[in-house]
Every structure is written in C-alpha cells, then in structure tokens.
BANU-614357 format. One record per residue (C-alpha): residue number from 1; residue in one letter; x, y, z. Coordinates in pm, 1 decimal. Layout:
BEGIN
[pt NUM,'a',[X,Y,Z]]
...
***
This chain:
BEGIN
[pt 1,'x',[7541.1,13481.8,5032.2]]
[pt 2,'x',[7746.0,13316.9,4770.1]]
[pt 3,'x',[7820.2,13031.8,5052.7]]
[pt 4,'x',[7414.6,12981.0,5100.5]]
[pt 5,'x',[7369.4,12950.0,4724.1]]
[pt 6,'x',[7642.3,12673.4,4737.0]]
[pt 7,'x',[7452.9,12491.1,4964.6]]
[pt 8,'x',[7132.0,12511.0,4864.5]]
[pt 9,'x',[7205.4,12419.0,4507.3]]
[pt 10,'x',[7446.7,12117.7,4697.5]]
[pt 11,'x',[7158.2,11979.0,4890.7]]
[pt 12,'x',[6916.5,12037.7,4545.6]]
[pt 13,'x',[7159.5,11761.8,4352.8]]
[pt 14,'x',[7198.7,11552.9,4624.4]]
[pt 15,'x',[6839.2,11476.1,4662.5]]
[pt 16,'x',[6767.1,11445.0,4298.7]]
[pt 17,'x',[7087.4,11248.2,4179.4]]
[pt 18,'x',[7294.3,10933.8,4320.3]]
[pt 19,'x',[7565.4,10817.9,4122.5]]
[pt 20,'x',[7781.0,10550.2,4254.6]]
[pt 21,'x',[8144.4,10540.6,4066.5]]
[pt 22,'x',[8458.4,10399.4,4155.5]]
[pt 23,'x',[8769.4,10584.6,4316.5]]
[pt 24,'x',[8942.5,10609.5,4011.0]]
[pt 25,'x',[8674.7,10729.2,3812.6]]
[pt 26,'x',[8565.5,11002.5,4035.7]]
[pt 27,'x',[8945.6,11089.0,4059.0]]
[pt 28,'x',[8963.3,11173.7,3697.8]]
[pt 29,'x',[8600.6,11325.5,3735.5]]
[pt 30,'x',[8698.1,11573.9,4008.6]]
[pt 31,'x',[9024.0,11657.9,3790.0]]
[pt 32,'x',[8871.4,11753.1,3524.8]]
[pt 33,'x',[8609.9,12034.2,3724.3]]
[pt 34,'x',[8956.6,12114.7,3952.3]]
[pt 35,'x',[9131.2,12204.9,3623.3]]
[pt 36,'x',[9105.2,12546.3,3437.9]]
[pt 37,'x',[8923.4,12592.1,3144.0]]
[pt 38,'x',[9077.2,12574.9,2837.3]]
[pt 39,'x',[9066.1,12889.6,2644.7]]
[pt 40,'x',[8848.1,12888.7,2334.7]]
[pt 41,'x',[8705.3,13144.7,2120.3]]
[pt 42,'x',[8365.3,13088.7,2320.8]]
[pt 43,'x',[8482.1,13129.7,2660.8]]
[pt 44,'x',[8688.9,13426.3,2533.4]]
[pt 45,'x',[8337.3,13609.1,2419.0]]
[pt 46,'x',[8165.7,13507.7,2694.6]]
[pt 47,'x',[8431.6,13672.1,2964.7]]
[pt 48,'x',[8466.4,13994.1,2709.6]]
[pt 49,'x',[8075.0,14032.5,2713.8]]
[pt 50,'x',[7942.1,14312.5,2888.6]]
[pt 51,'x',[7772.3,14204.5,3245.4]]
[pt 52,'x',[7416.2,14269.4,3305.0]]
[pt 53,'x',[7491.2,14322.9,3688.9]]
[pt 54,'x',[7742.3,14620.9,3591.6]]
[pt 55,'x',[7498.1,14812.4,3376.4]]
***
C-alpha cells in the first residue's frame, strides 16, 4: 500500500512540476533529503506526540 501511495504521489509531481538543474546542484539537493533530520525541539514534540492511528 505504502509502495502505491509512493507512486501515485510520484506521478502527481511529475505532471505538475519540471525543474531542470544541473548535476551538481541536484547532488547537493538529493543530499540534503538523503540526510537525517537534525534534531530540534520541534521534531522532538512532533515524534513524542501521541498518534491518531494508535488511539
């Protein structure tokens, strides 16, 4: 299911959005989504929140 979500929501931004960059560029782009968060108070509430799914 998750796998058919991926793709939908791939195919959904391809159609809408073209964005032509160079290599380096999209290197540096694709390193920054690859890399972990960093930890900030934020992120720390949001994963500590309680999930609706789990109620």
């Amino acid at each position: 299911m998750l796998q058919a979500t991926r793709l939908a929501a791939q195919e959904l931004l391809i159609e809408q959005a073209w964005l032509r960059v160079g290599a380096e560029p999209f290197e540096r782009f694709a390193a920054a989504l690859d890399a972990p968060p960093h930890a900030n108070e934020q992120l720390r509430r949001t994963m500590a929140a309680p999930r609706p799914w789990k109620s």
